[in-house]
Backbone and ligand atoms as CSV (ligand in chain L), in Angstrom:
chain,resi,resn,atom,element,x,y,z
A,1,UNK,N,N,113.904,-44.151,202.696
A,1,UNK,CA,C,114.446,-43.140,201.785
A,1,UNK,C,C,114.564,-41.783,202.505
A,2,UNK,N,N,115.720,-41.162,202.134
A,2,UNK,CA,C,116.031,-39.903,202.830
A,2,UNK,C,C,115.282,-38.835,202.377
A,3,UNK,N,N,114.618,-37.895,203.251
A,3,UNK,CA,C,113.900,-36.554,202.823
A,3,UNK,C,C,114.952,-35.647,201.815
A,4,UNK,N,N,114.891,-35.366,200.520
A,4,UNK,CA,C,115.500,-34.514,199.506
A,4,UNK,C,C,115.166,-33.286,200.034
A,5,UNK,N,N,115.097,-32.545,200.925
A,5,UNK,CA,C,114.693,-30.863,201.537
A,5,UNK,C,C,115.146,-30.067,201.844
A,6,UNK,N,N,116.788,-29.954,201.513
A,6,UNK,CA,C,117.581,-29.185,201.375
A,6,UNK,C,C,118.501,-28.957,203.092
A,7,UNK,N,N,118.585,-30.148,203.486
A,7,UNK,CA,C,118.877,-30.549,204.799
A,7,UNK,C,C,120.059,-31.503,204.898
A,8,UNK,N,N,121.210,-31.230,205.388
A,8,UNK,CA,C,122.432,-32.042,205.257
A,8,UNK,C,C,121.752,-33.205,206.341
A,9,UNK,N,N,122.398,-34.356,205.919
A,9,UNK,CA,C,122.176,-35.834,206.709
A,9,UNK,C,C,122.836,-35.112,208.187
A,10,UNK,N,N,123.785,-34.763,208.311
A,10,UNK,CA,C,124.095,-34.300,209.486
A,10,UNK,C,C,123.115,-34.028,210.105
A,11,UNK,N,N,122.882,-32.583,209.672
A,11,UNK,CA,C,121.724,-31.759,210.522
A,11,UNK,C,C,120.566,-32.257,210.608
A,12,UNK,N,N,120.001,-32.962,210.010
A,12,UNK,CA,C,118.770,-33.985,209.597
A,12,UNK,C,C,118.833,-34.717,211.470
A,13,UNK,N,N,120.114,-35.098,211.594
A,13,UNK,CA,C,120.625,-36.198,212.982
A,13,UNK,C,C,120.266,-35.087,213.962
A,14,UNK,N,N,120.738,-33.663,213.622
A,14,UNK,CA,C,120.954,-33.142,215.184
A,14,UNK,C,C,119.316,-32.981,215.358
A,15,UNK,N,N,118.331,-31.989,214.497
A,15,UNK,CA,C,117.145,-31.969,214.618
A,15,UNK,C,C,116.056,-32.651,215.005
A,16,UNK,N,N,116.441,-34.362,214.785
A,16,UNK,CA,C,115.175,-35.312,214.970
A,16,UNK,C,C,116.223,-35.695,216.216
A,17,UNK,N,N,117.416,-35.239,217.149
A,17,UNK,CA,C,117.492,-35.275,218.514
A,17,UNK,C,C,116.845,-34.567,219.148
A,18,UNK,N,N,116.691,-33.314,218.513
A,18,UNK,CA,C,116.575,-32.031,219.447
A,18,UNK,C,C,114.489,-32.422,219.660
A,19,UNK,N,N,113.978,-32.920,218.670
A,19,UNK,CA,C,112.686,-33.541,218.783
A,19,UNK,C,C,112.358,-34.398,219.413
A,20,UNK,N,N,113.609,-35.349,219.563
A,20,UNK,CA,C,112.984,-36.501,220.596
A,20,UNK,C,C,112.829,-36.242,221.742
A,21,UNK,N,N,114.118,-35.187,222.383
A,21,UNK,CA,C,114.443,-34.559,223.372
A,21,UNK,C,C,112.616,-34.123,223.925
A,22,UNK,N,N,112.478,-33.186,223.087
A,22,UNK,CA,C,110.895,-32.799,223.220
A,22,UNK,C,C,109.547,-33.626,223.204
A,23,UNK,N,N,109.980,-34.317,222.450
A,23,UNK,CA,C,108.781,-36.041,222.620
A,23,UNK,C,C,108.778,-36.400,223.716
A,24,UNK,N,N,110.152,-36.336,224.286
A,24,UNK,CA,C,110.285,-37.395,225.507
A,24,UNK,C,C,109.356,-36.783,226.918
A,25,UNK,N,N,110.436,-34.966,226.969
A,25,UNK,CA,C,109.659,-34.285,227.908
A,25,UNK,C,C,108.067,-33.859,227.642
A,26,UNK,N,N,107.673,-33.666,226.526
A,26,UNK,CA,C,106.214,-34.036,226.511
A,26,UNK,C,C,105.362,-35.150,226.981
A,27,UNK,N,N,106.235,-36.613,226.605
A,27,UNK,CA,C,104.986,-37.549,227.186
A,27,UNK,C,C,105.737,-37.515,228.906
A,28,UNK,N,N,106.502,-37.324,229.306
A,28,UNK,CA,C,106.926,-37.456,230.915
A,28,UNK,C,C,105.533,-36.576,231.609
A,29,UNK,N,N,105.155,-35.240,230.829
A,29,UNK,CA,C,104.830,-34.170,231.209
A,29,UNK,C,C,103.378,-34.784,230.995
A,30,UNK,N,N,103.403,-35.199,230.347
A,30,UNK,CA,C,101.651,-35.935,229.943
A,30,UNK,C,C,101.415,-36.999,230.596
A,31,UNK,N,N,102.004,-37.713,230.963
A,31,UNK,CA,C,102.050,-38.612,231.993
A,31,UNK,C,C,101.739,-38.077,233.858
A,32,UNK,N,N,102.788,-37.209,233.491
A,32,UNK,CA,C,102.303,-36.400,235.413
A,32,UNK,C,C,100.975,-35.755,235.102
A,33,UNK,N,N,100.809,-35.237,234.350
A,33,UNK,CA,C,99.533,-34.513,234.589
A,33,UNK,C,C,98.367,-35.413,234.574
A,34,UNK,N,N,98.198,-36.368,233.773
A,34,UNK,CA,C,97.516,-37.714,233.816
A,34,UNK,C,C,97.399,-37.712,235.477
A,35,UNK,N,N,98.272,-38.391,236.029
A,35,UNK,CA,C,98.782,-38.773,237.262
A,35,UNK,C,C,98.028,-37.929,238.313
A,36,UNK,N,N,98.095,-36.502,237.958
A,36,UNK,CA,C,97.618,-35.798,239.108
A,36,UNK,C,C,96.188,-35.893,238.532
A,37,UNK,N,N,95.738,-35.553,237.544
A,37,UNK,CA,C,94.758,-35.788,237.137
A,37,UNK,C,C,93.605,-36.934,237.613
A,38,UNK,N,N,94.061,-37.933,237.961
A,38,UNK,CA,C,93.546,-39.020,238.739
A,38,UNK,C,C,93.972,-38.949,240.545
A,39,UNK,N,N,94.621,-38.272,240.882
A,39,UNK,CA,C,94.916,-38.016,242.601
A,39,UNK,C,C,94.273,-36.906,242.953
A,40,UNK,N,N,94.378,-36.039,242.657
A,40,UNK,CA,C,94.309,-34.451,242.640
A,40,UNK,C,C,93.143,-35.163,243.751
A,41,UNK,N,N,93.341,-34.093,245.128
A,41,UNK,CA,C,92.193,-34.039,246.210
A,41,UNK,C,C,92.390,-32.410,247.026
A,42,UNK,N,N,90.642,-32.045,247.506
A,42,UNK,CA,C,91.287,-31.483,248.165
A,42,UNK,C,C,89.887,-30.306,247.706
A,43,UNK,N,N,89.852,-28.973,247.980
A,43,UNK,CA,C,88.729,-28.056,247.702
A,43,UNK,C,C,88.418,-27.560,246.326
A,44,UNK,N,N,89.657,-27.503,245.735
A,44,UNK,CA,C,89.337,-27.593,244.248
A,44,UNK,C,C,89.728,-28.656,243.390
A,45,UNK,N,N,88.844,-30.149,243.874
A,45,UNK,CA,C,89.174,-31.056,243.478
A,45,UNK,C,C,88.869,-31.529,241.841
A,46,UNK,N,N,87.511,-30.629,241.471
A,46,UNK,CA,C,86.899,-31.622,240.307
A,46,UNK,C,C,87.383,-30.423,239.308
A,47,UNK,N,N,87.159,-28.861,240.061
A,47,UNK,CA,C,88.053,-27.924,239.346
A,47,UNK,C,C,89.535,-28.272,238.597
A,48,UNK,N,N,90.444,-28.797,239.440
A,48,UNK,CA,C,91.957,-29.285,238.774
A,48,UNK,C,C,91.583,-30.394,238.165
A,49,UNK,N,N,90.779,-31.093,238.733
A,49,UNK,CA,C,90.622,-32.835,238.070
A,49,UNK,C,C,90.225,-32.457,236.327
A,50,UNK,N,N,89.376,-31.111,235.964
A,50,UNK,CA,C,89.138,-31.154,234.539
A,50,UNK,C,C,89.942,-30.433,234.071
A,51,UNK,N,N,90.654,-29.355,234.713
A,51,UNK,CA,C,91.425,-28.598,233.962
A,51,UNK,C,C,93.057,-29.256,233.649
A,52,UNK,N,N,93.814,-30.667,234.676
A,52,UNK,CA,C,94.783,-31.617,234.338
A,52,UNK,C,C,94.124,-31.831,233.172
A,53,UNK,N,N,92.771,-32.728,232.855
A,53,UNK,CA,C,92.259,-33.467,232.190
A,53,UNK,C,C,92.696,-32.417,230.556
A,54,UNK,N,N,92.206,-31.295,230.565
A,54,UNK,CA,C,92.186,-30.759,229.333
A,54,UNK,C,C,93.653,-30.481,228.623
A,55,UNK,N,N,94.380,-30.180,230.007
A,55,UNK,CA,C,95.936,-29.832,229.593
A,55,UNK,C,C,96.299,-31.401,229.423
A,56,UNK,N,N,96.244,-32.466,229.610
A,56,UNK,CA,C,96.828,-33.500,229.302
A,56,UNK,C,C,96.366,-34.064,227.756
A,57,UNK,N,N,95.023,-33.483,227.241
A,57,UNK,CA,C,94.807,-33.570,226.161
A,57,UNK,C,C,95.452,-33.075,224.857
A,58,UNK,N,N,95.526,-31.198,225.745
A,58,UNK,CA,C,96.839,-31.044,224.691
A,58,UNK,C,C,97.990,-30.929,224.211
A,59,UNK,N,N,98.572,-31.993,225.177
A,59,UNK,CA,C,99.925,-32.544,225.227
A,59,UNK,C,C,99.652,-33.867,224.803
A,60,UNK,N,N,98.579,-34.530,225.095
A,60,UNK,CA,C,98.668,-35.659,223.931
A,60,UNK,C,C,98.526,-35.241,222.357
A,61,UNK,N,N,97.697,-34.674,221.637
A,61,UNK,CA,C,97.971,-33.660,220.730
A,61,UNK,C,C,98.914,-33.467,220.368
A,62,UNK,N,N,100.019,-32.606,220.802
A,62,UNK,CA,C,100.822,-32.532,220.800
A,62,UNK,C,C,102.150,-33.440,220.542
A,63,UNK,N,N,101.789,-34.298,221.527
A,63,UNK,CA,C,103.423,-35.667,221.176
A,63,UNK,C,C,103.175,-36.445,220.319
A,64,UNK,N,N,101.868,-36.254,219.666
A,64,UNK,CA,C,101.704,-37.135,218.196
A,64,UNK,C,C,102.166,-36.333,216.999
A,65,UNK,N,N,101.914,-35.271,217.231
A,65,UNK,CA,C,102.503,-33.648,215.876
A,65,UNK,C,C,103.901,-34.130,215.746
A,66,UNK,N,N,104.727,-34.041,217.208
A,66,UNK,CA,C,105.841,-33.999,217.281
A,66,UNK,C,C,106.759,-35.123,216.751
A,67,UNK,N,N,105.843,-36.252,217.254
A,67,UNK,CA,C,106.289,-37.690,217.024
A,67,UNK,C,C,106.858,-37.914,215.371
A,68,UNK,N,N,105.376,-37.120,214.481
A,68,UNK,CA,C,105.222,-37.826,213.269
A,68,UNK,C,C,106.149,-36.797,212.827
A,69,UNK,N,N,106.468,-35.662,213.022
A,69,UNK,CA,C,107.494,-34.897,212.476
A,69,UNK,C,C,108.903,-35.367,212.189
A,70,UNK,N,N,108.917,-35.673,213.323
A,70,UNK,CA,C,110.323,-36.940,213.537
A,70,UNK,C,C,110.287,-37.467,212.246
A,71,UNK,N,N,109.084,-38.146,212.282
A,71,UNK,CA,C,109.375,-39.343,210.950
A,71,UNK,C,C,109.308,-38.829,209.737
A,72,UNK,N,N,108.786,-36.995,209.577
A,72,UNK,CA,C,108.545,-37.023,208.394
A,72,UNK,C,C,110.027,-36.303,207.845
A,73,UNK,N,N,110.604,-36.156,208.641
A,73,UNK,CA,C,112.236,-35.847,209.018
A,73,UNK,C,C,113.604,-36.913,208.521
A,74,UNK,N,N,112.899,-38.557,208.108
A,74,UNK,CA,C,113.564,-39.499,207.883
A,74,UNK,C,C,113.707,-40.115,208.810
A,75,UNK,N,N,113.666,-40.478,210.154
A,75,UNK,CA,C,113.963,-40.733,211.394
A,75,UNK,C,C,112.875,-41.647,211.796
A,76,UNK,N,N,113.046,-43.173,212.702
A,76,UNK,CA,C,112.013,-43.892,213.157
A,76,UNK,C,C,111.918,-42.548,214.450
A,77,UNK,N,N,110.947,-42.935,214.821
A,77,UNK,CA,C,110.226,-42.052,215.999
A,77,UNK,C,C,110.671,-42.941,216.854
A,78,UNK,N,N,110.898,-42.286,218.355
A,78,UNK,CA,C,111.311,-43.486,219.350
A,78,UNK,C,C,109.762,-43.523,220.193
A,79,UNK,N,N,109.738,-45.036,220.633
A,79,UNK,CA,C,108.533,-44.750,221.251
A,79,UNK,C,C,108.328,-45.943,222.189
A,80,UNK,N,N,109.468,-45.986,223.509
A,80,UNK,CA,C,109.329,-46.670,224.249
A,80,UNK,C,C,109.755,-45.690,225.688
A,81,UNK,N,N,109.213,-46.333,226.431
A,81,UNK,CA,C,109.366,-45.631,228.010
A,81,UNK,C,C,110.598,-45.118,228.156
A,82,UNK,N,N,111.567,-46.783,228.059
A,82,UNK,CA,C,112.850,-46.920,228.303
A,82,UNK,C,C,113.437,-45.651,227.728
A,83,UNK,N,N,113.590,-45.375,226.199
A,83,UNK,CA,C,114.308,-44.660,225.664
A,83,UNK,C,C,113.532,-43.258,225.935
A,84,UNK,N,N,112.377,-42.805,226.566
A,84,UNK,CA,C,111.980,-41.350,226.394
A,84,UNK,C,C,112.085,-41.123,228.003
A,85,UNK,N,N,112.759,-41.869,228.905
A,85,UNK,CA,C,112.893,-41.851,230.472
A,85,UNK,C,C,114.850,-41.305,230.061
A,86,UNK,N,N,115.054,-42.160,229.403
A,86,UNK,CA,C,116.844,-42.099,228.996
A,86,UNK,C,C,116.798,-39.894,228.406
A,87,UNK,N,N,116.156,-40.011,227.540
A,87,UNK,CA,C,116.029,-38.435,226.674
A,87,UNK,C,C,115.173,-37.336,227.503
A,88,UNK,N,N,114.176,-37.348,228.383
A,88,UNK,CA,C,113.871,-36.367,229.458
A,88,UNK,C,C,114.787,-35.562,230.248
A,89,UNK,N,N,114.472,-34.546,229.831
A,89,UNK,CA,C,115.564,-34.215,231.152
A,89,UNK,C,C,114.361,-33.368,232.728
A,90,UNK,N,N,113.320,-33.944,232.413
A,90,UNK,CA,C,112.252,-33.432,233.622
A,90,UNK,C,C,112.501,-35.083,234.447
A,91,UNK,N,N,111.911,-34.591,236.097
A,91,UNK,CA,C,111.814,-35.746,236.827
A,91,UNK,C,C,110.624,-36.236,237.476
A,92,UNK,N,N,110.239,-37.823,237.630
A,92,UNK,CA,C,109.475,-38.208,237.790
A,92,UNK,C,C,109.587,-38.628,239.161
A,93,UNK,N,N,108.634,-38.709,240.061
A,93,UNK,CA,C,108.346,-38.669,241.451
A,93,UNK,C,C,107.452,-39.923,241.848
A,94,UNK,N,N,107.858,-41.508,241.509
A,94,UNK,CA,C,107.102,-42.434,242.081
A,94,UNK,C,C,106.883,-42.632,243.387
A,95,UNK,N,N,105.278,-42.839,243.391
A,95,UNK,CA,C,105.021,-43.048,245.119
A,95,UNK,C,C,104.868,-42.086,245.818
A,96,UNK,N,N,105.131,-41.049,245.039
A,96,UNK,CA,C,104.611,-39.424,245.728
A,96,UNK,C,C,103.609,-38.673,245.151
A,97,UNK,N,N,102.577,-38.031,246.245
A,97,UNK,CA,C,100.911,-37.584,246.073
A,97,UNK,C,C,101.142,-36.018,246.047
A,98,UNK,N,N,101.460,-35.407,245.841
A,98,UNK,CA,C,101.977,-34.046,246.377
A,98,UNK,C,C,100.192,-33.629,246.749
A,99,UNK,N,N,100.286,-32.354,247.451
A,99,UNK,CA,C,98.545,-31.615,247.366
A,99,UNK,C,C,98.464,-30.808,246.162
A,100,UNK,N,N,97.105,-30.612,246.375
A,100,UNK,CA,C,97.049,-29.919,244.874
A,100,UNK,C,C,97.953,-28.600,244.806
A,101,UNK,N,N,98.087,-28.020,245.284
A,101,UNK,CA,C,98.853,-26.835,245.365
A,101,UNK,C,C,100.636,-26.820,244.866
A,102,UNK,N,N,100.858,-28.301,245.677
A,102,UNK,CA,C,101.997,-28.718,244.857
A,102,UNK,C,C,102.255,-29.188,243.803
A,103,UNK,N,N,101.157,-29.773,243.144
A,103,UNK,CA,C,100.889,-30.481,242.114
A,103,UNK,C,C,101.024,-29.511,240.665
A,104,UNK,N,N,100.160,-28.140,241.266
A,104,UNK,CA,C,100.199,-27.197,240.412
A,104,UNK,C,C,101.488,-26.589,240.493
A,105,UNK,N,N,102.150,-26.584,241.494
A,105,UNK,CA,C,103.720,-25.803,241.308
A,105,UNK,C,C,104.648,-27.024,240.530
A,106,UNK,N,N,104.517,-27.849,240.572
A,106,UNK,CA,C,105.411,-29.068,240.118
A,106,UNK,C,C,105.168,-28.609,238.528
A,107,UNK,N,N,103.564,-29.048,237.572
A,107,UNK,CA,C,103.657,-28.854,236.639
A,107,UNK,C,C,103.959,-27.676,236.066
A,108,UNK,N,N,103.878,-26.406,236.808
A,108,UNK,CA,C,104.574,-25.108,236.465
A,108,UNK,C,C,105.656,-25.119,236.140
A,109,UNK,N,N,106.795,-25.893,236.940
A,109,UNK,CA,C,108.300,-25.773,236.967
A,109,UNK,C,C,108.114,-26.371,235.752
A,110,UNK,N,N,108.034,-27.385,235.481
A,110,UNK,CA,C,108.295,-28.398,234.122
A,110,UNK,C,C,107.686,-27.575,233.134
A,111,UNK,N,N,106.698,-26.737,232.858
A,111,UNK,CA,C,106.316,-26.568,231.877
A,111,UNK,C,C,107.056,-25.375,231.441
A,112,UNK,N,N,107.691,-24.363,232.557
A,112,UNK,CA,C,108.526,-23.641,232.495
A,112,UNK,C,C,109.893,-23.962,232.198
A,113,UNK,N,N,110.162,-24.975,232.552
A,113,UNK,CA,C,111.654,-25.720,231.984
A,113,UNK,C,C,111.722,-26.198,230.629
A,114,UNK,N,N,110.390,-26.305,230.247
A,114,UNK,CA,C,110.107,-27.395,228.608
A,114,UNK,C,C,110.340,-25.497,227.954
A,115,UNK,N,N,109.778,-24.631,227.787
A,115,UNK,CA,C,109.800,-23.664,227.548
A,115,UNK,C,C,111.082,-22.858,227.250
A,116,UNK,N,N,112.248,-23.223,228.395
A,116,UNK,CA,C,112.929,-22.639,228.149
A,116,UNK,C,C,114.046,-23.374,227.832
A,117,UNK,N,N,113.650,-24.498,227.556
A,117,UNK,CA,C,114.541,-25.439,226.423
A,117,UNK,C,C,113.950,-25.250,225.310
A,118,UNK,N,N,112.798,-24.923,225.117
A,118,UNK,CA,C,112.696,-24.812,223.551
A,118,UNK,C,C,112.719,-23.337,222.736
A,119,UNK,N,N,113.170,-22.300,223.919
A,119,UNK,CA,C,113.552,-21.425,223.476
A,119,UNK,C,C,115.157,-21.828,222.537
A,120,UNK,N,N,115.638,-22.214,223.394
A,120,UNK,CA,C,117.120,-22.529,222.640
A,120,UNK,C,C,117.060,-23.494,221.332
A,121,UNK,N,N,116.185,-24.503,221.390
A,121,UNK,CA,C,116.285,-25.376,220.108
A,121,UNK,C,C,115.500,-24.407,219.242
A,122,UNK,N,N,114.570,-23.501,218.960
A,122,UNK,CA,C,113.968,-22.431,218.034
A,122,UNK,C,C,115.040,-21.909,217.451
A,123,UNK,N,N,115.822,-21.710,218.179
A,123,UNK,CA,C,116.704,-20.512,218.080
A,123,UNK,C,C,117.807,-21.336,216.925
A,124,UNK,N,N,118.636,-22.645,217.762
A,124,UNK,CA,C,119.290,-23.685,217.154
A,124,UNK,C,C,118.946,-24.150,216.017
A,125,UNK,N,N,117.382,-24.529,215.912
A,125,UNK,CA,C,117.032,-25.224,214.614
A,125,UNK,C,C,116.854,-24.527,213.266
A,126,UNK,N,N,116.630,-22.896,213.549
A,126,UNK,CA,C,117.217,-22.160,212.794
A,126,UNK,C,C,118.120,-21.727,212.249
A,127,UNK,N,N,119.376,-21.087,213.279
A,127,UNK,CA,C,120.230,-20.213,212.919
A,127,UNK,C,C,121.371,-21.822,212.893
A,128,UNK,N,N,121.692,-22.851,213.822
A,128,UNK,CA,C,123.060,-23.963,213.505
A,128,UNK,C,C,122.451,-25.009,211.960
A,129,UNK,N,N,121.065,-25.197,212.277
A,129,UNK,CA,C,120.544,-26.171,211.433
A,129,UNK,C,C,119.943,-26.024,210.052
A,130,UNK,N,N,119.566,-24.841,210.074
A,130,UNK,CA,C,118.781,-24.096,208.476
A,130,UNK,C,C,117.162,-24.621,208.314
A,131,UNK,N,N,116.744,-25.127,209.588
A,131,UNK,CA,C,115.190,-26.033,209.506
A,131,UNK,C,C,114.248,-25.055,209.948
A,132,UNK,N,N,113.723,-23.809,209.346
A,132,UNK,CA,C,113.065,-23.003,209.217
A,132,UNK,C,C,111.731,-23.881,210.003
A,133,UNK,N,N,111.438,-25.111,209.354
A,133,UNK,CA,C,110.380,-25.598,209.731
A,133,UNK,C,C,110.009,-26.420,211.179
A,134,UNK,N,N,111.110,-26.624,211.530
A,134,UNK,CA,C,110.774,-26.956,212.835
A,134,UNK,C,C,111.042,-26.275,213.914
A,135,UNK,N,N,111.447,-24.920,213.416
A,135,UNK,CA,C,111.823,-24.030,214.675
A,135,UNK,C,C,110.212,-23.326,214.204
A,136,UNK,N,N,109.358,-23.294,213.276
A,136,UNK,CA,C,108.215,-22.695,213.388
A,136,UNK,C,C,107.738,-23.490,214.068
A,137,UNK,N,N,107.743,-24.845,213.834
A,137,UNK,CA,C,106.829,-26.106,214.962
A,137,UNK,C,C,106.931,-25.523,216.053
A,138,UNK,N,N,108.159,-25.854,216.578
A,138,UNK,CA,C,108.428,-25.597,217.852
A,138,UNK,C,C,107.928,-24.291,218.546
A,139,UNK,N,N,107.861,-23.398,217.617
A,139,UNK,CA,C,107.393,-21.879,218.123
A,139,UNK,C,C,105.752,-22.196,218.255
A,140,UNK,N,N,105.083,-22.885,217.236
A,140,UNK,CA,C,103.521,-22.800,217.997
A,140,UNK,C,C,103.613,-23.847,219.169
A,141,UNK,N,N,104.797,-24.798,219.364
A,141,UNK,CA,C,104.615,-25.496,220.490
A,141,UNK,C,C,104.737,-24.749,222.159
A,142,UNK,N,N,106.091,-23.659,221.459
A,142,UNK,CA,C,105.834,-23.031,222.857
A,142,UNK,C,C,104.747,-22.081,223.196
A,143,UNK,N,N,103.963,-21.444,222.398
A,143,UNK,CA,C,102.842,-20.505,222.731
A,143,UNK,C,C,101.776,-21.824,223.368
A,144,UNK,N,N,102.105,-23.351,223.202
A,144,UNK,CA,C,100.984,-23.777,224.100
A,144,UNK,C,C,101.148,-24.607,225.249
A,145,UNK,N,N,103.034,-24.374,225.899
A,145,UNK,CA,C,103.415,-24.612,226.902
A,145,UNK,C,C,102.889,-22.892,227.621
A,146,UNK,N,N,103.586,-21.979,226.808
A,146,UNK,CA,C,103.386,-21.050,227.685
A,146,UNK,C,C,101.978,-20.523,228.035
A,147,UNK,N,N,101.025,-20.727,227.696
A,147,UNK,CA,C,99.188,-21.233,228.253
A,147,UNK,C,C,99.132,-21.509,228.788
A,148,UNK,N,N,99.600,-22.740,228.935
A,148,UNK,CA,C,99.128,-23.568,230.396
A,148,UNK,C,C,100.037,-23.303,231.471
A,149,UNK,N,N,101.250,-22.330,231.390
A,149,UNK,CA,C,101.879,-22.355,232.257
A,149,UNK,C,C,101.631,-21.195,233.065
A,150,UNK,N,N,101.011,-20.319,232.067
A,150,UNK,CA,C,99.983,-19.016,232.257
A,150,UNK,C,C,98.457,-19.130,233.308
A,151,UNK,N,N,98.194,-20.409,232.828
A,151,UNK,CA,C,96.652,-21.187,233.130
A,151,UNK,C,C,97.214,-21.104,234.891
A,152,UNK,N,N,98.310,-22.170,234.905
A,152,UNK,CA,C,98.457,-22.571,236.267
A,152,UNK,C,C,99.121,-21.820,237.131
A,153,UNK,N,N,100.001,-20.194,236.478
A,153,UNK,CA,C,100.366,-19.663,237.758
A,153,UNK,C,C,99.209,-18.496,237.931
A,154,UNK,N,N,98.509,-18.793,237.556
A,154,UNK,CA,C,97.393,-17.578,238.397
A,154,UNK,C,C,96.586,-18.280,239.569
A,155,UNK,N,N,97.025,-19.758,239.455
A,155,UNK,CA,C,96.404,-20.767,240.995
A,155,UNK,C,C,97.417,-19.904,242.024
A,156,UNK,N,N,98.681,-20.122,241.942
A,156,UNK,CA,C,99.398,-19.869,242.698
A,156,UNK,C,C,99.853,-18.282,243.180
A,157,UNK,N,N,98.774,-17.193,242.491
A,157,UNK,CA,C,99.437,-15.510,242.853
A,157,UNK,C,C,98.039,-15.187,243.846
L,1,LIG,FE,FE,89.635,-39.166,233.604
């Protein structure tokens, strides 16, 4: 049954894209940090090893908020590799260890790129779509990309 919330079926379509879009680059992003999270070597090894660990927590957090929003939107949630590898637009690096130093510039870029894609869908899901409510989502989502993206460039100044 369709959500009655004052949301054309149209726009209903573009919004739970513009979410998956963000599901997708969230778990890609939760996935690398995982990733380094278990490699990470080097002088500040157990230092990054807990602080991946905590940021990957709240990006798991996170892609479940996002997920169920989807659905509470009318929309199945997508929730296979295949289709959130297809909707990412961040890239994944198999078979490559970077050092920690790179590791931390890698998740910077991405978290800075997730950021400034979701500047534009805030903006979109408001002013093209009339979804007051998921451009507020999205706004506490970016105050906790832009944390950690805060967290990790003070490794690098
Ligand atoms: Fe662990």
């Amino acid at each position: 049954m369709k959500p009655n919330i004052g949301l054309s079926e149209k726009n209903l379509k573009s919004i739970t894209g513009v979410l998956s879009s963000v599901l997708s680059d969230a778990v890609v992003l939760y996935t690398k940090t995982r990733k380094f999270h278990w490699n990470v070597s080097g002088n500040s090894f157990m230092e990054l090893h807990k602080l991946f660990e905590k940021q990957y927590k709240i990006l798991e957090e996170a892609i479940d908020e996002i997920a169920e929003r989807i659905n509470k939107l009318g929309t199945k949630t997508p929730g296979t590799m295949q289709e959130f590898l297809q909707m990412t637009s961040l890239k994944e690096s198999p078979g490559n260890y970077p050092s920690q130093e790179e590791m931390i510039d890698e998740l910077l870029k991405d978290h800075e790129a997730v950021i400034i894609q979701l500047r534009k869908y805030i903006k979109d899901c408001d002013e093209k779509y009339g979804d007051i409510g998921t451009s507020d989502f999205l706004t506490d989502l970016i105050k906790e990309h832009e944390t950690i993206a805060w967290t990790l460039r003070r490794y690098l100044q």
